[in-house]
C-alpha positions as CSV (number, residue, x, y, z in Angstrom):
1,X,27.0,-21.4,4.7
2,X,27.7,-21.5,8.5
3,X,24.9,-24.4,8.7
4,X,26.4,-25.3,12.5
5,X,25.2,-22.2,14.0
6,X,21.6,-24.0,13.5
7,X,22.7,-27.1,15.3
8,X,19.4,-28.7,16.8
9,X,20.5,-29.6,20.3
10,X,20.0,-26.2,22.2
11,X,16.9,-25.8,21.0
12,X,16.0,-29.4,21.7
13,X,17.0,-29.2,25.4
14,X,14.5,-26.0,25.1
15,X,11.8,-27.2,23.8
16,X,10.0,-28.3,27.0
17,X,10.6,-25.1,28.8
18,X,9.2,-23.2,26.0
19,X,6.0,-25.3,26.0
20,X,5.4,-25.2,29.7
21,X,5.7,-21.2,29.3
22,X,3.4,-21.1,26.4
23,X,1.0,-23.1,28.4
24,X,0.7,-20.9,31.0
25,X,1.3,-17.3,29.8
26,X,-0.5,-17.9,25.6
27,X,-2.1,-15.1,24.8
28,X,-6.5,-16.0,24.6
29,X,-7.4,-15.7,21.1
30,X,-10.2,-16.7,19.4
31,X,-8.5,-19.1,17.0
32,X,-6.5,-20.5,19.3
33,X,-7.4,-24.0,20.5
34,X,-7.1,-25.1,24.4
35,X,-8.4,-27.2,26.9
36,X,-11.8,-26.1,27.1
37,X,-12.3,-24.9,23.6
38,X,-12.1,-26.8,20.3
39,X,-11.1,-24.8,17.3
40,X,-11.6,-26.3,13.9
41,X,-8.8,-26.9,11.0
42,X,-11.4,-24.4,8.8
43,X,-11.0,-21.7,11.7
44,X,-6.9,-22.2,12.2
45,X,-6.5,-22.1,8.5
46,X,-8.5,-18.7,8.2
47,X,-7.0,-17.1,11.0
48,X,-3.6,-17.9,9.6
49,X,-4.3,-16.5,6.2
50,X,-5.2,-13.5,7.7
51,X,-2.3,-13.0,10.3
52,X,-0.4,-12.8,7.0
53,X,1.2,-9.1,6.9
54,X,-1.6,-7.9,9.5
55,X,-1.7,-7.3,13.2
56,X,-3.4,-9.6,15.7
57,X,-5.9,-7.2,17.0
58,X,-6.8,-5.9,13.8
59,X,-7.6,-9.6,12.9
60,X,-10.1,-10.4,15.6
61,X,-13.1,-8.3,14.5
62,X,-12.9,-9.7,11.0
63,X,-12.0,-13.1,11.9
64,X,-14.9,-13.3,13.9
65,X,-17.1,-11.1,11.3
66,X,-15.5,-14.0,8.5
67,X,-16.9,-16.8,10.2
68,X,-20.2,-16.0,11.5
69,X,-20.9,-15.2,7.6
70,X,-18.8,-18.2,5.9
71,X,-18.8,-20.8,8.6
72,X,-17.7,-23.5,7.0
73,X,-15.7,-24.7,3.5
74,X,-18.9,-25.2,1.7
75,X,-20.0,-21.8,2.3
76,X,-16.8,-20.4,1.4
77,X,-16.4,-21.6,-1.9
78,X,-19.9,-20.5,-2.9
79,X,-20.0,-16.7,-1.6
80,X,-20.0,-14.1,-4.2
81,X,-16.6,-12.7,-4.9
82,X,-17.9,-9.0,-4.0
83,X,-19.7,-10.3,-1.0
84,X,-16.1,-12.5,0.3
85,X,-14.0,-9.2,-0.5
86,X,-16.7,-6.9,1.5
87,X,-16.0,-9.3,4.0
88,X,-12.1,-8.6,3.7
89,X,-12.1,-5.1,3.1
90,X,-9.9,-3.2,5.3
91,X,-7.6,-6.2,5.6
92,X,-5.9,-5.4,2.5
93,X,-3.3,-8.1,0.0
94,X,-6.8,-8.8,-1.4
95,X,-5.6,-11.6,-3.3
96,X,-5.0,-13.5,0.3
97,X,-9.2,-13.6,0.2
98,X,-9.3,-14.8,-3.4
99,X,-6.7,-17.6,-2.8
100,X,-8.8,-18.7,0.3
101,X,-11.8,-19.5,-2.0
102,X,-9.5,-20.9,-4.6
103,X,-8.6,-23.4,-2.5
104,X,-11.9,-23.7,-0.5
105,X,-13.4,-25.0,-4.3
106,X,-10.5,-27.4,-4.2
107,X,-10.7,-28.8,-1.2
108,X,-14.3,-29.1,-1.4
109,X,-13.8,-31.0,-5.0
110,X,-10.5,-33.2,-3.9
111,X,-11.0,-34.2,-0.1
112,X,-14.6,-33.9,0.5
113,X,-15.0,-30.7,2.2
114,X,-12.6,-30.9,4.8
115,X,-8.8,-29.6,4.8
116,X,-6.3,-32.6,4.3
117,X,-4.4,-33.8,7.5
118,X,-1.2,-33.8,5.4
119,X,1.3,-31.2,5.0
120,X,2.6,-31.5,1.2
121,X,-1.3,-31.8,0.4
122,X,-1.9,-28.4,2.7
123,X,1.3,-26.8,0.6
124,X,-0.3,-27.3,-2.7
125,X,-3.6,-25.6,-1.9
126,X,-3.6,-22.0,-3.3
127,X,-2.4,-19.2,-1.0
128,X,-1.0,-21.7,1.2
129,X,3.4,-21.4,1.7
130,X,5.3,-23.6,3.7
131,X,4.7,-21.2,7.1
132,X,1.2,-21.7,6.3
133,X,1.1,-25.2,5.6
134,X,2.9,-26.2,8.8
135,X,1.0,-24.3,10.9
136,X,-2.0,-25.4,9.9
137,X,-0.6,-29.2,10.2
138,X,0.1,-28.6,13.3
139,X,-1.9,-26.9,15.3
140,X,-4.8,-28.7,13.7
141,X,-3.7,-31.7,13.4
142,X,-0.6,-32.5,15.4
143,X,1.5,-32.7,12.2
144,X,5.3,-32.5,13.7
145,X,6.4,-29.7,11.0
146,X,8.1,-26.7,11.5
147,X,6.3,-23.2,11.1
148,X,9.2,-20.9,10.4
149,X,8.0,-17.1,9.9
150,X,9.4,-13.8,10.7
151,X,9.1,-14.1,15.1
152,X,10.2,-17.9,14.6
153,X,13.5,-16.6,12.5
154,X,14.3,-14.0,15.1
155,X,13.7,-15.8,18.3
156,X,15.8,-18.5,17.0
157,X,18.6,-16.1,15.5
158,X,18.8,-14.7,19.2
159,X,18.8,-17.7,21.1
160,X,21.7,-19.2,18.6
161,X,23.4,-16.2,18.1
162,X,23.4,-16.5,14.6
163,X,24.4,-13.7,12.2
164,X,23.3,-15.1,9.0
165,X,20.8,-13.0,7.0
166,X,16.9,-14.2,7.7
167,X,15.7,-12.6,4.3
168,X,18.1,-15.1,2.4
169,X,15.8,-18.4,1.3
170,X,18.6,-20.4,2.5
171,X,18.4,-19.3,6.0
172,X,15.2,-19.7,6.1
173,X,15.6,-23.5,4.9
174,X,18.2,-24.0,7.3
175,X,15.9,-22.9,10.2
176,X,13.3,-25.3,8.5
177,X,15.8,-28.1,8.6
178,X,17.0,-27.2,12.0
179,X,13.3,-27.2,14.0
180,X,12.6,-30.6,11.6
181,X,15.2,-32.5,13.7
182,X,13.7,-31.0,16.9
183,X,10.4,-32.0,16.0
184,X,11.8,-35.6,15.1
185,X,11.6,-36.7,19.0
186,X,10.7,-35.4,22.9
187,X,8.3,-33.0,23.9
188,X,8.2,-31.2,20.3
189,X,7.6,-33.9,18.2
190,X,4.3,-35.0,21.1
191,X,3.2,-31.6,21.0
192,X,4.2,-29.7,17.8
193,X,0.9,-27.2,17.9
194,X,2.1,-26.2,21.4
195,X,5.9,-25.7,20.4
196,X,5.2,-24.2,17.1
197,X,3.1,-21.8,18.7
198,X,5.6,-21.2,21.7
199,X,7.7,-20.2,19.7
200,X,5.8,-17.7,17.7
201,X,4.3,-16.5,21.0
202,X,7.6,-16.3,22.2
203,X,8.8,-13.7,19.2
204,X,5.3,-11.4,19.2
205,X,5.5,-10.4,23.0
206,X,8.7,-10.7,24.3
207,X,11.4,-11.6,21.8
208,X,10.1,-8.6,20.1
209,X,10.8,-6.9,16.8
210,X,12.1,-3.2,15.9
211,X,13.3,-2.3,19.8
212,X,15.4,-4.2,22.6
213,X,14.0,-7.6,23.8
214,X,12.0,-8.5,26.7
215,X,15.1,-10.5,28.0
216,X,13.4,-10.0,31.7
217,X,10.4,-11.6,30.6
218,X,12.0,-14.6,28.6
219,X,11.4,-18.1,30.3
220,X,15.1,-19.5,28.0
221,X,17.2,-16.2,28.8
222,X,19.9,-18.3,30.9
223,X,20.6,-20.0,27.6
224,X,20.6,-17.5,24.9
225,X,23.7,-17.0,24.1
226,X,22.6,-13.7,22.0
227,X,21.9,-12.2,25.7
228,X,24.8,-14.1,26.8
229,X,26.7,-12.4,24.1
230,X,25.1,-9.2,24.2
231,X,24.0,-9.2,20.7
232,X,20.5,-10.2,20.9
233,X,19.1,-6.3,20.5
234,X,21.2,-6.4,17.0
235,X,19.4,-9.5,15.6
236,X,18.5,-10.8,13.4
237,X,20.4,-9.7,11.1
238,X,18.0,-8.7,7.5
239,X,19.0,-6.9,4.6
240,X,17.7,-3.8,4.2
241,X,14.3,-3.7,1.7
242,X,14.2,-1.3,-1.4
243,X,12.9,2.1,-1.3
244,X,9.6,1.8,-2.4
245,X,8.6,3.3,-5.8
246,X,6.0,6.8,-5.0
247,X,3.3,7.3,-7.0
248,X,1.2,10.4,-7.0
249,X,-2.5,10.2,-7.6
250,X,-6.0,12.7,-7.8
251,X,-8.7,11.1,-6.3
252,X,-12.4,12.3,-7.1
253,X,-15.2,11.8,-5.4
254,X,-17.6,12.7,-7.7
255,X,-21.3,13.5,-6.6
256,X,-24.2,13.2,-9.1
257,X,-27.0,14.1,-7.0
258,X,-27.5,12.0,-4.3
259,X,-25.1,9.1,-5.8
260,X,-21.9,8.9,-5.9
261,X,-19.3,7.0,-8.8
262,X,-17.5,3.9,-8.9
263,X,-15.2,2.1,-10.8
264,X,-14.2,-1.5,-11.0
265,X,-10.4,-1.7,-11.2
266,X,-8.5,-4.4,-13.7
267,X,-8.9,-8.1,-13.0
268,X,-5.1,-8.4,-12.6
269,X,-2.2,-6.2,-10.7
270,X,-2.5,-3.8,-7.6
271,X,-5.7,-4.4,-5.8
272,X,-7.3,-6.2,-8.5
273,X,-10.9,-6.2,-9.1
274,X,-11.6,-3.8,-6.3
275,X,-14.1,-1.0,-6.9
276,X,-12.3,2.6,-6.2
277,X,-13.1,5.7,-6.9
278,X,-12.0,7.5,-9.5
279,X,-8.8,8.2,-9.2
280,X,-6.2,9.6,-11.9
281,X,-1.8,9.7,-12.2
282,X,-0.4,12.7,-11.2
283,X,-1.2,16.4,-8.9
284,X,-4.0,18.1,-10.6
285,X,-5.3,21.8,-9.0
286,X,-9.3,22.4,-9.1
287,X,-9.0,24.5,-11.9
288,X,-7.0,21.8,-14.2
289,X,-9.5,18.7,-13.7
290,X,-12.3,20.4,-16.0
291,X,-9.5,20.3,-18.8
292,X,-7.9,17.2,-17.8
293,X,-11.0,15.4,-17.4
294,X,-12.3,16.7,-20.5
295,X,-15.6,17.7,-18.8
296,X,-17.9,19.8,-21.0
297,X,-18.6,23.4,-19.7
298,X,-21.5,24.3,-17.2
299,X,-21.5,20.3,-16.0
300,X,-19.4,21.0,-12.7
301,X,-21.2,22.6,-9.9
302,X,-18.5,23.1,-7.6
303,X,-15.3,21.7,-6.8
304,X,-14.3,21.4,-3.3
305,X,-10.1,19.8,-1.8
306,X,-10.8,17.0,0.4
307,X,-6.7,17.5,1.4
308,X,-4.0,14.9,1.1
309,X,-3.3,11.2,2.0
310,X,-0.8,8.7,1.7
311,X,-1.2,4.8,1.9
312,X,1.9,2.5,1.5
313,X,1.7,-1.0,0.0
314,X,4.8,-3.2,0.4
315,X,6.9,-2.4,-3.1
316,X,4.6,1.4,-3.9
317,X,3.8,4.2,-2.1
318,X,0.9,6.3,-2.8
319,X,0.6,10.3,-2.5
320,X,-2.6,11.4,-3.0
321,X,-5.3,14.5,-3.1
322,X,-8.7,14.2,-3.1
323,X,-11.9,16.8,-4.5
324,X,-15.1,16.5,-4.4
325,X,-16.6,17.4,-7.3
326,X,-20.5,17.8,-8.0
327,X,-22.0,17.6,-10.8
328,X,-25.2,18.8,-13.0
329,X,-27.3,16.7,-14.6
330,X,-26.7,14.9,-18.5
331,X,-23.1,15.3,-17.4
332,X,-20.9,12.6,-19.2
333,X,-17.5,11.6,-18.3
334,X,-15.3,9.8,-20.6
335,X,-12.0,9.3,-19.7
336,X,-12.9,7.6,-16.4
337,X,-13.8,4.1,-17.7
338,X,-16.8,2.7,-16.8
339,X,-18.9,4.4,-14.0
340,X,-21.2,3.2,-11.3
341,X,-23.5,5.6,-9.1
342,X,-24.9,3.6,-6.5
343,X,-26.4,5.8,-2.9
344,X,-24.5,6.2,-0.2
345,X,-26.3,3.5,1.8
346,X,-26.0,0.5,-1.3
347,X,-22.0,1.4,-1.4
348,X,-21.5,1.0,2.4
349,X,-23.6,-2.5,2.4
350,X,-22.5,-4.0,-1.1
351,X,-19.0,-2.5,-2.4
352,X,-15.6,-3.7,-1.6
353,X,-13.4,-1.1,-1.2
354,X,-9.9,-0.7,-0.6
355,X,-8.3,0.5,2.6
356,X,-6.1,2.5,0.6
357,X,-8.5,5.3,-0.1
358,X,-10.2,5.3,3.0
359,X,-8.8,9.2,3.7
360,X,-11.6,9.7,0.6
361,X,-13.9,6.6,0.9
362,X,-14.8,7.5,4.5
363,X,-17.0,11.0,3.1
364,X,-19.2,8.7,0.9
């Protein structure tokens, strides 16, 4: 492997430039510790679970919905699952929400409540990587450890001019080992919350993905020898993912006066232990759901298309339709698994539901 492309001294001549720009240009977010404001580890470490696969400004609304409900680690590891997943729906990768209680109980059983000021103690916790871990260490504690994720691995691809692919482990350990000697000593190792974050703040608004860089904008540019070069706009280099697999899928929205069904979905696998509605494989027409849900004569009112959706999830793709379907009364379904009709009003207040049928959900 071409480890000298990640030699440590370019970046550690950098390292106070890129501060001193973070401190004057960082974005103002609500998780973000400064001068005047004092976040705590609890808040940094939420935040950070949910900037995982999810935009910034869709995060701010929840984070701040998150923590006015579950304010602390206590409170976290003794909400009701439906209640913490109400609190996350939308969000989506549900099982980020269930790993935060996970290790909210153990942290609250092992170091008293608060998060442990140690990374390889941070890395064991459930839901919690090595990006995850280090950020955390650092920007709540100071910890001088790398955070390496996807803006870190470009910014620093760029600015070294490296070709190697970031979606290989072993770059990504290189990187690790690279920023660990940088943070050994000078202004990264006194400040490793600021650099960590400079350099991530760096990557989201002006060493940007999926178009040309800000170059313009970029406080290093003199010395990146990928604008130098005139390769930056080609990195990093990332092998490309595989197709995802498409699945196609009938969802019902079934009406039973003014109620309307429910189903819990399996404890394990995609979206697990959501509640959905009904929903089964394939493209069904209006007039093959009475057969295919076995559904007795006389018990459907009417049936009404509620159109087509799609949703992707990173490895599936979902094509769906949707009808309405309302039915009489002593009408039994089967071949649905176990039902729930709740009122519009209890659903909106009580039921998690994924994002993924929100095309359908949204008409409850």
């Amino acid at each position: 492997m071409e480890t000298e492309v990640f030699d440590s001294a370019l970046i550690s001549y950098l390292a106070g430039p890129l501060i001193a720009w973070f401190e004057v240009n960082a974005r103002v977010l609500p998780w973000r510790s400064t001068s005047e404001k004092k976040v705590s580890p609890y808040g940094i470490w939420v935040s950070e679970i949910m900037l995982q696969q999810t935009r910034v400004e869709a995060v701010k609304g929840y984070y701040a919905r998150f923590l006015r409900a579950l304010p602390d680690m206590q409170a976290l590891a003794g909400v009701q699952e439906d209640k913490l997943l109400k609190l996350w729906e939308g969000l989506g990768y549900y099982s980020r929400a269930r790993n935060l209680q996970k290790a909210a109980k153990t942290v609250a059983a092992q170091y008293g409540g608060e998060l442990p000021a140690d990374y390889k103690a941070l890395k064991s916790l459930p839901g919690i990587g090595p990006y995850t871990a280090g950020a955390v260490a650092s920007l709540a504690f100071r910890i001088p450890v790398p955070a390496v994720d996807g803006n870190v691995l470009r910014v620093i691809s760029r600015i070294l001019d490296s070709h190697l692919d970031i979606s290989l482990p072993e770059t990504k350990a290189a990187v690790e080992d690279m920023l660990s000697q940088v943070m050994s000593g000078g202004p990264a190792h006194d400040r490793p919350d600021l650099f960590n974050q400079a350099l991530m703040e760096l990557g989201a608004v002006v060493c940007i993905p999926n178009g040309a860089p800000q170059c313009f904008l970029c406080p290093v540019r003199e010395f990146c020898l990928g604008y130098q070069h005139g390769t930056a706009e080609d990195l990093p280099v990332k092998a490309p993912k595989k197709p995802r697999r498409v699945e196609e899928r009938t969802v019902l929205l079934l009406r039973w006066g003014k109620t309307t069904a429910l189903r819990k979905r399996p404890g394990k696998g995609l979206l697990a232990g959501m509640w959905e509605l009904p929903n089964i494989e394939g493209f069904y027409s209006a007039g093959e759901l009475e057969n295919c849900l076995q559904i007795p004569k006389g018990c459907i009112r009417s049936i009404r298309p509620l159109g087509e959706a799609r949703h992707i999830f990173t490895h599936i793709q979902w094509e769906m339709q949707g009808f309405e379907v309302d039915l009489s009364d002593g009408c039994v379904l089967n071949c649905l698994g176990a039902l729930v009709w709740e009122s519009p009003a209890v659903i909106r207040k009580s039921y998690p539901l994924p994002s993924a049928l929100k095309a359908y959900s949204k008409l409850i």
